[in-house]
C-alpha positions in Angstrom: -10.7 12.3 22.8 -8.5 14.6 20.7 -5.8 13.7 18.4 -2.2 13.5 19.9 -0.1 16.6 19.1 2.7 15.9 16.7 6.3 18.3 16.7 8.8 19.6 14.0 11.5 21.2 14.1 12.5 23.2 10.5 15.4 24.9 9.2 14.6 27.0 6.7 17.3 28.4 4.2 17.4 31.0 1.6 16.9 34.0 1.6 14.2 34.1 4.3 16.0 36.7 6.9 14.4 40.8 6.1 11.7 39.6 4.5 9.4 39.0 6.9 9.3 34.8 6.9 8.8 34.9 10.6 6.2 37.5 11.1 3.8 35.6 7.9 5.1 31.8 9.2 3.5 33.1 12.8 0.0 34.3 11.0 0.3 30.8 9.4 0.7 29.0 12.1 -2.1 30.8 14.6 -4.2 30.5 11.2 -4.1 27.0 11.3 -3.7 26.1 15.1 -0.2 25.3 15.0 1.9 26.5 18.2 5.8 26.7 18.8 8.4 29.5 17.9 10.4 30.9 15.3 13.9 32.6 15.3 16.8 33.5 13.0 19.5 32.3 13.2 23.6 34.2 13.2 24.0 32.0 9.6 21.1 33.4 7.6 19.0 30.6 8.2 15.7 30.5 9.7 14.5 27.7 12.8 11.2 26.9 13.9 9.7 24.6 16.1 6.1 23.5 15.3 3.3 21.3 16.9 -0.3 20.8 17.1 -2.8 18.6 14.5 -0.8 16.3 11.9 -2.6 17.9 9.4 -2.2 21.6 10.6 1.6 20.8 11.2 2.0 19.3 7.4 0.5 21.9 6.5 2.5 24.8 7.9 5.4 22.7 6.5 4.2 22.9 3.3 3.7 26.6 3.5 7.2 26.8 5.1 9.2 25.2 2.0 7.3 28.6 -0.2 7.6 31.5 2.3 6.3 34.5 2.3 6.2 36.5 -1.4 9.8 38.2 -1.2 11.7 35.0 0.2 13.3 32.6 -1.6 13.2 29.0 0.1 16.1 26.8 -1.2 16.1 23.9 1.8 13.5 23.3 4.7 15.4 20.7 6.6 12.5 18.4 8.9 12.9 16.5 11.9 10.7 15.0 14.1 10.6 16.4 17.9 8.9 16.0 20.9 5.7 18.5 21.8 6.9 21.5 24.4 3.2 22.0 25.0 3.2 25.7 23.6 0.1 27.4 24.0 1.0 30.3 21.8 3.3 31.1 18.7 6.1 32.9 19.6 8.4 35.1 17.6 11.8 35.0 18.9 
């Protein structure tokens, strides 16, 4: 029997918008087996919904508070959330 799926959803701010954050956090996540979405948002900011493994998902949120080698992560604001059952990691 596998391990239950565990959701978060993220906001990531800094400057994380032109610098490729969701392209690299969506190689991150399909690296590690995490599913979900990412999008930017009108404010700068950057959201993301992840789920899969505890250990994948802590994981991807610990990449997620360094970014991608041209952003510059000042917050990554976590909250729990309930699986949407993705099968795939979407950029939106």
């Amino acid at each position: 029997m596998g391990e239950r799926p565990i959701a978060r959803d993220l906001r990531i701010r800094g400057r994380v918008q032109g610098v490729f954050y969701r392209a690299t956090l969506q190689r991150e996540a399909l690296a590690r087996g995490v599913t979900g979405w990412v999008s930017n948002e009108y404010d700068g900011s950057v959201r993301a919904h992840v789920e899969g493994a505890a250990d994948a998902v802590a994981g991807l949120v610990a990449w997620a508070r360094e970014g991608p080698p041209h952003a510059r992560v000042d917050a990554v604001d976590e909250a729990d959330a309930d699986p949407e059952g993705s099968a795939d990691f979407e950029v939106r």
